[in-house]
C-alpha positions in Angstrom: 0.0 0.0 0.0 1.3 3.2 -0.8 1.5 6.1 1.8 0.6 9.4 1.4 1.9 12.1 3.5 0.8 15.9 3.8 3.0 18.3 2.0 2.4 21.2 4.7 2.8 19.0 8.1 4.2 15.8 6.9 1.3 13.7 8.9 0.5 10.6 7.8 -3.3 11.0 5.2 -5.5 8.3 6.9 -8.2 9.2 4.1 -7.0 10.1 0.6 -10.2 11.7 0.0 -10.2 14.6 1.9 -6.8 15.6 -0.2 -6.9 18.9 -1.6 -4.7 18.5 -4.7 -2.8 21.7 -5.5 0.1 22.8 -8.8 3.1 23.9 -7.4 4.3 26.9 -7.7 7.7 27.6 -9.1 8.8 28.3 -5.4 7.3 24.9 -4.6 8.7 22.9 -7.3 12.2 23.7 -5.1 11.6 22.3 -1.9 9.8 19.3 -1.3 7.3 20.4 1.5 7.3 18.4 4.8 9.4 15.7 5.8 6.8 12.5 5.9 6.7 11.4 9.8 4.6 8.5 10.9 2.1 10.8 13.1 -1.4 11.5 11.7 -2.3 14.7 9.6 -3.9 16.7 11.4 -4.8 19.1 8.4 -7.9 20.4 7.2 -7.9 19.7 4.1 -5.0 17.8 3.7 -2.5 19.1 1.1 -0.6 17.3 -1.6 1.0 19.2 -4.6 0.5 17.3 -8.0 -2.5 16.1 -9.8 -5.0 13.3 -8.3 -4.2 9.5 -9.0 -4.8 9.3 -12.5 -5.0 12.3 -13.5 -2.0 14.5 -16.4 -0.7 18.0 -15.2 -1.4 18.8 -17.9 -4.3 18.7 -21.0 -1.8 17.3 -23.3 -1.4 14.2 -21.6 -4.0 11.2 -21.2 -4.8 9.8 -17.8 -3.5 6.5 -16.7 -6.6 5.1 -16.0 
C-alpha cells in the first residue's frame, strides 16, 4: 500500500479523500514540503501538490486510467 503524507505538516493522510490536490508553484517545485513522519495529519484539508491519482498535469497528456 502506498502512503501518502501531507506536504504542509508531513502527517501521515488516513483518508486520501479529503486531499486537496494543488500545482506547485515555481517556489514549490524547489523544496519538497514536509518531511513525511509516521504521526497522523492533522490538516484540514490535507494538502498534496500534483495532480489526483490518474490524472496529467497537464491537458496534453491522457490519464492512466
Amino acid at each position: 500500500m502506498i502512503e501518502i503524507h501531507c506536504h504542509d505538516c508531513g502527517g501521515f493522510i488516513s483518508d486520501p479523500s479529503q486531499i486537496s490536490h494543488r500545482l506547485p508553484s515555481s517556489l514549490m517545485r524547489k523544496s519538497f514540503g514536509a518531511i513525511p513522519t509516521s504521526a497522523l495529519c492533522t490538516c484540514t484539508p490535507p494538502v498534496v501538490y500534483g495532480p489526483p491519482a490518474g490524472r496529467s498535469s497537464t491537458g496534453f497528456q491522457p490519464g492512466l486510467n
